[in-house]
N, C-alpha and C positions, 0 to 999 in steps of 0.2 A: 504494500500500500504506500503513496505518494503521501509526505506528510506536506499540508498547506499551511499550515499554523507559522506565523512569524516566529513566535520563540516557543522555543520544548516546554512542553508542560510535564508536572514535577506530581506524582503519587504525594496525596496527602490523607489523613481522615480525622477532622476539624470540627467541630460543633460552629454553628455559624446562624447569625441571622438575615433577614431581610426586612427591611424594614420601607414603609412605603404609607403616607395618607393616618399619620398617627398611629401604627400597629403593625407588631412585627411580627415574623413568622420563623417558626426554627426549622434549621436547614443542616444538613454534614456536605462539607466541603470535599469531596473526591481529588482532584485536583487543579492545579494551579500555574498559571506563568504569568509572567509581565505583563500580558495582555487582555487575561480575562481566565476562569475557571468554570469548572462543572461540579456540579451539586447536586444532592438527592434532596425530595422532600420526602413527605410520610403519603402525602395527598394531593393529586393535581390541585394547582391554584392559578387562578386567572390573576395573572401581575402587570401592572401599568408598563407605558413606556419606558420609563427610567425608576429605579429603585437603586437603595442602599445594601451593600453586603459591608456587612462587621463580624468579623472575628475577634471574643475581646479576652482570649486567653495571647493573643498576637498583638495588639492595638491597632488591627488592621481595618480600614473604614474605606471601600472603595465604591463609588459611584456606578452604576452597571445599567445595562440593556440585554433583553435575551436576544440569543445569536438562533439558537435552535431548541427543541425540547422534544422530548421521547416520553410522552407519561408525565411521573415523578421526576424524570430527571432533565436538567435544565444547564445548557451554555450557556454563559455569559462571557460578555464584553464589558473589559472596565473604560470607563467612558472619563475622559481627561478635560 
């Protein structure tokens, strides 16, 4: 398989939320690169344009768009 991704993404497994519209939703972060990540939920959820991903055992707070989604599980693009 041709990999398309700008930077390699990195195996991770991360408690994380999303947060969006005053309430947030818990998430595990799969993994991760410079430029966006992939996430499981528990339950499909219908999520806006842009949302927040935070990891706060990380202090990591990055701005995001979904890129694509299978189900539960969801690409993201961290949005700059």
């Amino acid at each position: 398989m041709i990999e398309k991704r700008a930077a390699p993404r990195h195996r991770v497994f991360k408690g994380g939320t999303l947060t969006f519209e005053n309430s947030g939703i818990a998430c595990t972060v799969r993994n991760m690169s410079e430029g966006g990540a992939a996430i499981d939920l528990d339950a499909p959820v219908k999520l806006p344009q842009s949302f927040t991903l935070a990891i706060a055992r990380d202090n990591f707070v990055r701005n995001c768009r979904t890129v694509w989604r299978s189900d539960t599980r969801i690409g993201l693009a961290f949005v700059r």
